[in-house]
VEXMARKOL-774327 format. One record per atom (N, C-alpha, C): residue number from 1; residue in one letter; z, y negated, x. Coordinates in pm, whole numbers. Each point is the difference from the previous one (the first is absolute). Layout:
N
@kemar:NUM | drenba:A | zz:Z | yy:Y | xx:X
...
END
This chain:
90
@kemar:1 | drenba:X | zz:11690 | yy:-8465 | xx:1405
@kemar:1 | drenba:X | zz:-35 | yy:132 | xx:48
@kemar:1 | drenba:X | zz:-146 | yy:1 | xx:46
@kemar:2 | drenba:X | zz:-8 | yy:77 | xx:114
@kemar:2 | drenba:X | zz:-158 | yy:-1 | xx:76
@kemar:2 | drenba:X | zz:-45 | yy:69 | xx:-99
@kemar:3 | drenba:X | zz:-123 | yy:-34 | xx:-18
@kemar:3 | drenba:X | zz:-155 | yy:110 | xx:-77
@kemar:3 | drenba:X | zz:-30 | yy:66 | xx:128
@kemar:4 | drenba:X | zz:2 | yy:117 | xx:-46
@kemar:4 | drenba:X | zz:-89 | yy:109 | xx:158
@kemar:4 | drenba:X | zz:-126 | yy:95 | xx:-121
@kemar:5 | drenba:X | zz:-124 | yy:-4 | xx:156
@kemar:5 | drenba:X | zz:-80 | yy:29 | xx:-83
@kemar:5 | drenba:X | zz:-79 | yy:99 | xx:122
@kemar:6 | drenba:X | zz:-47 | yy:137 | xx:-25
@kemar:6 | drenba:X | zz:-44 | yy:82 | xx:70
@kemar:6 | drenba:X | zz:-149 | yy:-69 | xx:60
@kemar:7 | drenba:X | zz:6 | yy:-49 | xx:108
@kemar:7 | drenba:X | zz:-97 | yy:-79 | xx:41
@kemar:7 | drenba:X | zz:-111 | yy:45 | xx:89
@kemar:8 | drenba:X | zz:-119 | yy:45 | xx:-108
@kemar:8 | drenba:X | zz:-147 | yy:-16 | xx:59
@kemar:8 | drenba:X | zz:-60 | yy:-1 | xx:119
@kemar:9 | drenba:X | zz:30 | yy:-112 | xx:38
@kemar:9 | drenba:X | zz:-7 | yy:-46 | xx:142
@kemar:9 | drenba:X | zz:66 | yy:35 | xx:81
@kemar:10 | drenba:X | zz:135 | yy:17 | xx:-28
@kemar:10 | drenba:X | zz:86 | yy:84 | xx:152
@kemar:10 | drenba:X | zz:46 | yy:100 | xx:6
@kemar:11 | drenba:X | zz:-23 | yy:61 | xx:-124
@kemar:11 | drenba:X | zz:-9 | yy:140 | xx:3
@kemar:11 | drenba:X | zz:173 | yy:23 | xx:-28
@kemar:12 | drenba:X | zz:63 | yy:-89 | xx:-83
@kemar:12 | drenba:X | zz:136 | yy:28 | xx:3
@kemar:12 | drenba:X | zz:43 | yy:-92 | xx:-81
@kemar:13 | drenba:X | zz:185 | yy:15 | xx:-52
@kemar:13 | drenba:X | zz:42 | yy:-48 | xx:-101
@kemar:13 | drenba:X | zz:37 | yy:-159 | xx:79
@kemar:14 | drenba:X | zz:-10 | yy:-82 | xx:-92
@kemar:14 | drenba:X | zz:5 | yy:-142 | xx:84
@kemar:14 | drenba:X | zz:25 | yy:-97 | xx:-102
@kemar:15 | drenba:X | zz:75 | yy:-104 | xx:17
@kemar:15 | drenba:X | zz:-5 | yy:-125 | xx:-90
@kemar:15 | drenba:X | zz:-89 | yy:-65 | xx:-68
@kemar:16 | drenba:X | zz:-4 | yy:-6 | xx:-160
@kemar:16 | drenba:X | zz:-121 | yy:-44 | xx:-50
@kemar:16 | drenba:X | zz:9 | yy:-145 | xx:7
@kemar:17 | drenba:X | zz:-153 | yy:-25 | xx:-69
@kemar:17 | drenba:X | zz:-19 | yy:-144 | xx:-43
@kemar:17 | drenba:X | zz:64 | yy:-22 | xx:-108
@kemar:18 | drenba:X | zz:56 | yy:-141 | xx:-16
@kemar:18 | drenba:X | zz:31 | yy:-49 | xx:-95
@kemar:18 | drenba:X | zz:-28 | yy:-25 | xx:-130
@kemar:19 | drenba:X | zz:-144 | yy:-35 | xx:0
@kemar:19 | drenba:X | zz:-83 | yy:-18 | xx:-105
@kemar:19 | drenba:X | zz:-189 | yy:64 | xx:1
@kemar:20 | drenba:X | zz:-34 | yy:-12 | xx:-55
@kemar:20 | drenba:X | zz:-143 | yy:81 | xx:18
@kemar:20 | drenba:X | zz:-67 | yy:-113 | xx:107
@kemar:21 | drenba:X | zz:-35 | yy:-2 | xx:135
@kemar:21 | drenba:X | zz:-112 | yy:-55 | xx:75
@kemar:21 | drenba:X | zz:-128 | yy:-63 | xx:-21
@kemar:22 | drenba:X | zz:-36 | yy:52 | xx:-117
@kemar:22 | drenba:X | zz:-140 | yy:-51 | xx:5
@kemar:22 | drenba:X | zz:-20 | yy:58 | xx:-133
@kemar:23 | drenba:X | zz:-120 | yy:-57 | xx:-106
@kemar:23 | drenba:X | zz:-19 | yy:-8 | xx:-168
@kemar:23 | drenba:X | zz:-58 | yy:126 | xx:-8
@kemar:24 | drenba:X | zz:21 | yy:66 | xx:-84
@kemar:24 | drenba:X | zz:-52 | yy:84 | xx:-134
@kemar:24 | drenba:X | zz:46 | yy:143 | xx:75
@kemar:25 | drenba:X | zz:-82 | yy:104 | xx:-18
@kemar:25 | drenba:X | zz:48 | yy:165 | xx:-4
@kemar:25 | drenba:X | zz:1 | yy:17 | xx:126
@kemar:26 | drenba:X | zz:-46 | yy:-79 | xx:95
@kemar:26 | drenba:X | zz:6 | yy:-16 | xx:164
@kemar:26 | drenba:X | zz:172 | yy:-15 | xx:5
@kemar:27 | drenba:X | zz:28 | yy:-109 | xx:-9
@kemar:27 | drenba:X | zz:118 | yy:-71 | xx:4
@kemar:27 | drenba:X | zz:97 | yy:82 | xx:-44
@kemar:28 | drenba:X | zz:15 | yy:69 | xx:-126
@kemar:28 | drenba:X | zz:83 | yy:125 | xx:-43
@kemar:28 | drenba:X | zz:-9 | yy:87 | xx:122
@kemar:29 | drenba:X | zz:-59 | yy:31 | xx:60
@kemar:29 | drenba:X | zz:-19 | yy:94 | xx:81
@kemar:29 | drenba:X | zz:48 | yy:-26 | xx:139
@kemar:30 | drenba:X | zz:-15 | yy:-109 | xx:33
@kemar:30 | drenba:X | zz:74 | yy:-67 | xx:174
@kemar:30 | drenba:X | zz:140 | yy:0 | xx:-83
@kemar:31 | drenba:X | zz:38 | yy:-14 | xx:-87
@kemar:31 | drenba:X | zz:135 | yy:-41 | xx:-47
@kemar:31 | drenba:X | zz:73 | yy:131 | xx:2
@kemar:32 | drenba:X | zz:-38 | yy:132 | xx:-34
@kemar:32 | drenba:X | zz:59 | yy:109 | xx:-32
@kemar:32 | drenba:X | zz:-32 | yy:115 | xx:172
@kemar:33 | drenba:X | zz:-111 | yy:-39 | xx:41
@kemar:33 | drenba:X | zz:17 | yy:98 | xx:115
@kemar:33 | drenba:X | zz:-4 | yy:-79 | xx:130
@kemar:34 | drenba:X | zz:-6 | yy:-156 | xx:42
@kemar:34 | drenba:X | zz:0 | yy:-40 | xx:87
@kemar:34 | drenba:X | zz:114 | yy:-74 | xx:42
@kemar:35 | drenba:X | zz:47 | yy:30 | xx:145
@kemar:35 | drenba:X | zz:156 | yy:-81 | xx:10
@kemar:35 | drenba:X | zz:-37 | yy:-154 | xx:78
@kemar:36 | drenba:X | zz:102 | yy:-51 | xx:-8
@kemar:36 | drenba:X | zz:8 | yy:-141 | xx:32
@kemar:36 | drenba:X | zz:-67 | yy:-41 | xx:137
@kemar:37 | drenba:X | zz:54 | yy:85 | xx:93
@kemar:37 | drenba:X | zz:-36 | yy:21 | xx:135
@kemar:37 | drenba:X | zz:-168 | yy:54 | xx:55
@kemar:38 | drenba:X | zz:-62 | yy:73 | xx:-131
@kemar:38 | drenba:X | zz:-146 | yy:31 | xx:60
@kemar:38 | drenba:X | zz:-10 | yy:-163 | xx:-121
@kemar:39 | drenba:X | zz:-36 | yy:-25 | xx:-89
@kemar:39 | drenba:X | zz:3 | yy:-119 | xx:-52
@kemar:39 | drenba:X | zz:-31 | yy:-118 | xx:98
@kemar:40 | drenba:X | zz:163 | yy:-17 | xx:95
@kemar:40 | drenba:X | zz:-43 | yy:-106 | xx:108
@kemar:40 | drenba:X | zz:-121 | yy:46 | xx:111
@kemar:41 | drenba:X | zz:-17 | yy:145 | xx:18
@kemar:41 | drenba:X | zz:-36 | yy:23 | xx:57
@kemar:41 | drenba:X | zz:-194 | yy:-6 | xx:-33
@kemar:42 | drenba:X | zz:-5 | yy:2 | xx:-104
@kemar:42 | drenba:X | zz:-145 | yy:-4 | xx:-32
@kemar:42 | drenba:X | zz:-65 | yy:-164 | xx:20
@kemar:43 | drenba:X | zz:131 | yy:-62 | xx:-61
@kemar:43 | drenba:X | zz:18 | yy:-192 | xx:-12
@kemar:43 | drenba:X | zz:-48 | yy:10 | xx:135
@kemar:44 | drenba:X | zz:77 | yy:67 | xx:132
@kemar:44 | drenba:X | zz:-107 | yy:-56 | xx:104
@kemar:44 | drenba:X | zz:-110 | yy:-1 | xx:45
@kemar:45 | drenba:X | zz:-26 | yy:157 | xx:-37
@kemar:45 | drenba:X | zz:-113 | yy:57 | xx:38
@kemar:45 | drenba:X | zz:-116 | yy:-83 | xx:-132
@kemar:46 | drenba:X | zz:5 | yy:-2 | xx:-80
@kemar:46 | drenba:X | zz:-139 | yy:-148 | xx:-110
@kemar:46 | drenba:X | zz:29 | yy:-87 | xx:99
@kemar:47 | drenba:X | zz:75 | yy:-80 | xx:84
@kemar:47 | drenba:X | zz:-57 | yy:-102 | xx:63
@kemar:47 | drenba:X | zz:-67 | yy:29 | xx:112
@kemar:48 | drenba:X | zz:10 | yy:107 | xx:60
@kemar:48 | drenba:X | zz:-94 | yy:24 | xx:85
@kemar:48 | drenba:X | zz:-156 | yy:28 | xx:-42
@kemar:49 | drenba:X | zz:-13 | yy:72 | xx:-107
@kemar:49 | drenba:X | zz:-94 | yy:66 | xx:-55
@kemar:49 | drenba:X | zz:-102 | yy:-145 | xx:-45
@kemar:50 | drenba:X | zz:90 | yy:-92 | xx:-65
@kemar:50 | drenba:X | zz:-46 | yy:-147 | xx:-80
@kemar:50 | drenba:X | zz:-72 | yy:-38 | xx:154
@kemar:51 | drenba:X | zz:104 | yy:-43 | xx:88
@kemar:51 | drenba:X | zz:-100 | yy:-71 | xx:133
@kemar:51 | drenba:X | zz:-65 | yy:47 | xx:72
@kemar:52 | drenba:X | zz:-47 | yy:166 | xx:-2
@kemar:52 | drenba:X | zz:-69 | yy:95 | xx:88
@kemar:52 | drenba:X | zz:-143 | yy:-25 | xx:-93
@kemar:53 | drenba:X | zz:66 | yy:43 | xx:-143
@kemar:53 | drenba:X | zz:-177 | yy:-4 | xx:-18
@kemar:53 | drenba:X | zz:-17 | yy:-164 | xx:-90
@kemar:54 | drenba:X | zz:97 | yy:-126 | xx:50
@kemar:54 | drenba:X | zz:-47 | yy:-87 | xx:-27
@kemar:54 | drenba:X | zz:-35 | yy:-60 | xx:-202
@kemar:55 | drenba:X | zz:129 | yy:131 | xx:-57
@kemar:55 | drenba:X | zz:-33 | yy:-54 | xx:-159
@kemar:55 | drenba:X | zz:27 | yy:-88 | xx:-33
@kemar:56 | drenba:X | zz:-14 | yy:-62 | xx:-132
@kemar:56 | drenba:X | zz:45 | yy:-49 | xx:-86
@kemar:56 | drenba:X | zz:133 | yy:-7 | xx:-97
@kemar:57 | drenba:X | zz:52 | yy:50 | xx:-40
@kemar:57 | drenba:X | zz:125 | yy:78 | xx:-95
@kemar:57 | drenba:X | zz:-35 | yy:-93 | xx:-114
@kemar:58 | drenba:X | zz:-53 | yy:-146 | xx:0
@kemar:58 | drenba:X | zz:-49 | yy:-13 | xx:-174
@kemar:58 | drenba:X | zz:-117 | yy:79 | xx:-22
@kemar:59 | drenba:X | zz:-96 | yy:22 | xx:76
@kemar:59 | drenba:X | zz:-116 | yy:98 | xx:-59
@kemar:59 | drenba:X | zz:-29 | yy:150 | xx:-66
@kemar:60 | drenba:X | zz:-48 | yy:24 | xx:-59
@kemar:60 | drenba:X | zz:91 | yy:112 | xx:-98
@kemar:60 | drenba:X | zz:-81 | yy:93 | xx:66
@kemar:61 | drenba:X | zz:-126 | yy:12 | xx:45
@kemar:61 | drenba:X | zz:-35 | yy:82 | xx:124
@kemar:61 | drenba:X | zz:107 | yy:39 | xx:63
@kemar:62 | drenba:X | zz:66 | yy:-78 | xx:64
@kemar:62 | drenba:X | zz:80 | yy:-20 | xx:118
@kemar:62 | drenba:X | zz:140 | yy:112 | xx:-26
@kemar:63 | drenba:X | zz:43 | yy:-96 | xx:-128
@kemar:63 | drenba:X | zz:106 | yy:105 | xx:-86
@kemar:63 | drenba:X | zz:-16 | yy:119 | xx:10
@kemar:64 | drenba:X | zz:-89 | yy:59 | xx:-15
@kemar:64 | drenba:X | zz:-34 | yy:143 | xx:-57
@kemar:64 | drenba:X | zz:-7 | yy:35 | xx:171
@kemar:65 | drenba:X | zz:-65 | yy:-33 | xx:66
@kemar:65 | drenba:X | zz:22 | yy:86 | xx:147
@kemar:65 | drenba:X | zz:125 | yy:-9 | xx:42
@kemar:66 | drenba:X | zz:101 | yy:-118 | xx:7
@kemar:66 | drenba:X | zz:72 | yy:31 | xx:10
@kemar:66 | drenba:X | zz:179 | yy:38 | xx:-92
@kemar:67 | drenba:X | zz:-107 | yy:45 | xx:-100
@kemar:67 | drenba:X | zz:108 | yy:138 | xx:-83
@kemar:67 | drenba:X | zz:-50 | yy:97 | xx:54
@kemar:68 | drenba:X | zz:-103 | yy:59 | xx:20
@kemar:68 | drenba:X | zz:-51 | yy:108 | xx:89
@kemar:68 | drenba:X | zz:101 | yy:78 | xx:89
@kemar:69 | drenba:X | zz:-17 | yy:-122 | xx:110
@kemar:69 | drenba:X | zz:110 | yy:13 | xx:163
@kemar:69 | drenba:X | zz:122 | yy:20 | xx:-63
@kemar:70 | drenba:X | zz:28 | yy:-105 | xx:-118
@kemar:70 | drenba:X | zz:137 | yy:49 | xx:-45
@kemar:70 | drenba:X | zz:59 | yy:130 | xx:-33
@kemar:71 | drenba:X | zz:-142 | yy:42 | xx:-119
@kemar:71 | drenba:X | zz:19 | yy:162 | xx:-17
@kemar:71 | drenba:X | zz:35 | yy:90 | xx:121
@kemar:72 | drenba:X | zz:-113 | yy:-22 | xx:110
@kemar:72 | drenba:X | zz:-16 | yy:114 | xx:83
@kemar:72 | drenba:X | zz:107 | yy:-39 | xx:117
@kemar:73 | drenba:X | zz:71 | yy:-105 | xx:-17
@kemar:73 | drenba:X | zz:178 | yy:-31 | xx:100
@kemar:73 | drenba:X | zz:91 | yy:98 | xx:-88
@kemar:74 | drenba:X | zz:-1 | yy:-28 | xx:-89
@kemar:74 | drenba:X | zz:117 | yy:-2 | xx:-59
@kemar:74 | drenba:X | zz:3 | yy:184 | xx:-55
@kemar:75 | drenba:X | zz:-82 | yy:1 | xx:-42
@kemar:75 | drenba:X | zz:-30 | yy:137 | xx:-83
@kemar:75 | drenba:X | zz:-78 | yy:140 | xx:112
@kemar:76 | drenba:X | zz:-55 | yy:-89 | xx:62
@kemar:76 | drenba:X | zz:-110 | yy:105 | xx:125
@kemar:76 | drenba:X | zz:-85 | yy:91 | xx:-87
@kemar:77 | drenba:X | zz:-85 | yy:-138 | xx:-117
@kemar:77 | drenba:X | zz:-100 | yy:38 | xx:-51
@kemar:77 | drenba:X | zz:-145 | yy:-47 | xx:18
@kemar:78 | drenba:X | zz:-83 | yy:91 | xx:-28
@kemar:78 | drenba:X | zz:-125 | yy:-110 | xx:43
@kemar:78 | drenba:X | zz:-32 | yy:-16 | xx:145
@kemar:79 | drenba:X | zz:-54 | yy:-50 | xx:61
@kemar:79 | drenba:X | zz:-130 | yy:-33 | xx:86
@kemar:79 | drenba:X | zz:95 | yy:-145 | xx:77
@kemar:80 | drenba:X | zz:76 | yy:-62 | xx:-90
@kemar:80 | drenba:X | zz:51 | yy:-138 | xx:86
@kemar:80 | drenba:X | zz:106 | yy:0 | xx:44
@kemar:81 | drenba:X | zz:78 | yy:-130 | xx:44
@kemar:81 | drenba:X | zz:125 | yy:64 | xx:27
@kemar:81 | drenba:X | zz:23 | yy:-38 | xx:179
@kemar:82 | drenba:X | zz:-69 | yy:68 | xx:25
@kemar:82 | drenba:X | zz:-12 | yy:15 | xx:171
@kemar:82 | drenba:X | zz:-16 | yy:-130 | xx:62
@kemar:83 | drenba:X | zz:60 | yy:-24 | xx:109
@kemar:83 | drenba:X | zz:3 | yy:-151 | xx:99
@kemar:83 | drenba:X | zz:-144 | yy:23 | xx:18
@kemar:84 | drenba:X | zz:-62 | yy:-114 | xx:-36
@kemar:84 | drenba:X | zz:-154 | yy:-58 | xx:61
@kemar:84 | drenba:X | zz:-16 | yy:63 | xx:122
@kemar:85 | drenba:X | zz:-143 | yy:24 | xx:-26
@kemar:85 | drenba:X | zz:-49 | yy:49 | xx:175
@kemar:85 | drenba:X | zz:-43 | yy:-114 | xx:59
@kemar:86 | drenba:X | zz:17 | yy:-13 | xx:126
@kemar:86 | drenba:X | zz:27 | yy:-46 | xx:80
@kemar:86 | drenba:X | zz:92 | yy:-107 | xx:18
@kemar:87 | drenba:X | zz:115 | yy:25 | xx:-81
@kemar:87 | drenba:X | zz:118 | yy:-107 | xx:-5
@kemar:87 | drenba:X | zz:105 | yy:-7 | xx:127
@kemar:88 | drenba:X | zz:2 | yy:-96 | xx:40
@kemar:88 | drenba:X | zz:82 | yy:-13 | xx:174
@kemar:88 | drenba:X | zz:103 | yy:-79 | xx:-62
@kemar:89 | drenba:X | zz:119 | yy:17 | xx:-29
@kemar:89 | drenba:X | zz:125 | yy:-114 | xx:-26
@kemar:89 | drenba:X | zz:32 | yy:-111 | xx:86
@kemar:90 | drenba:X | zz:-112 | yy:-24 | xx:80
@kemar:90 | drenba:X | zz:11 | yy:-109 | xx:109
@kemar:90 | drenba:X | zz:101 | yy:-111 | xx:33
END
């Protein structure tokens, strides 16, 4: 049986994740209001974000900005979130 989960991000009831996404009270939280589909959908948007502004993902700097973008994709909280300025998908 599908998990459906009133989803955050699209503003509607939608197929959940399987298991929690990512560790601790964050992770509870993508698990219960985020669906599978903004999920993939954020998965793309961190790789853009990773090669726009050139992070790291072992650096824990790095981490934390991009949980940020994550927050402000997923949730439309916060200040981040938003496609880089001056990003051209070339």
């Amino acid at each position: 049986m599908t998990r459906k989960v009133q989803c955050a991000h699209l503003s509607r009831e939608a197929e959940g994740l399987e298991k929690p996404p990512y560790p601790g009270d964050l992770g509870i939280r993508l698990y219960e209001q985020i669906s599978k589909e903004s999920w993939q959908q954020w998965l793309e948007r961190s790789v853009m974000i990773i090669n726009e502004y050139q992070l790291n993902s072992a650096d824990m700097e790095n981490q934390e900005l991009i949980e940020k973008h994550m927050i402000g994709f997923l949730f439309n909280e916060g200040e981040y979130g938003q496609v880089p300025d001056g990003f051209n998908p070339g």
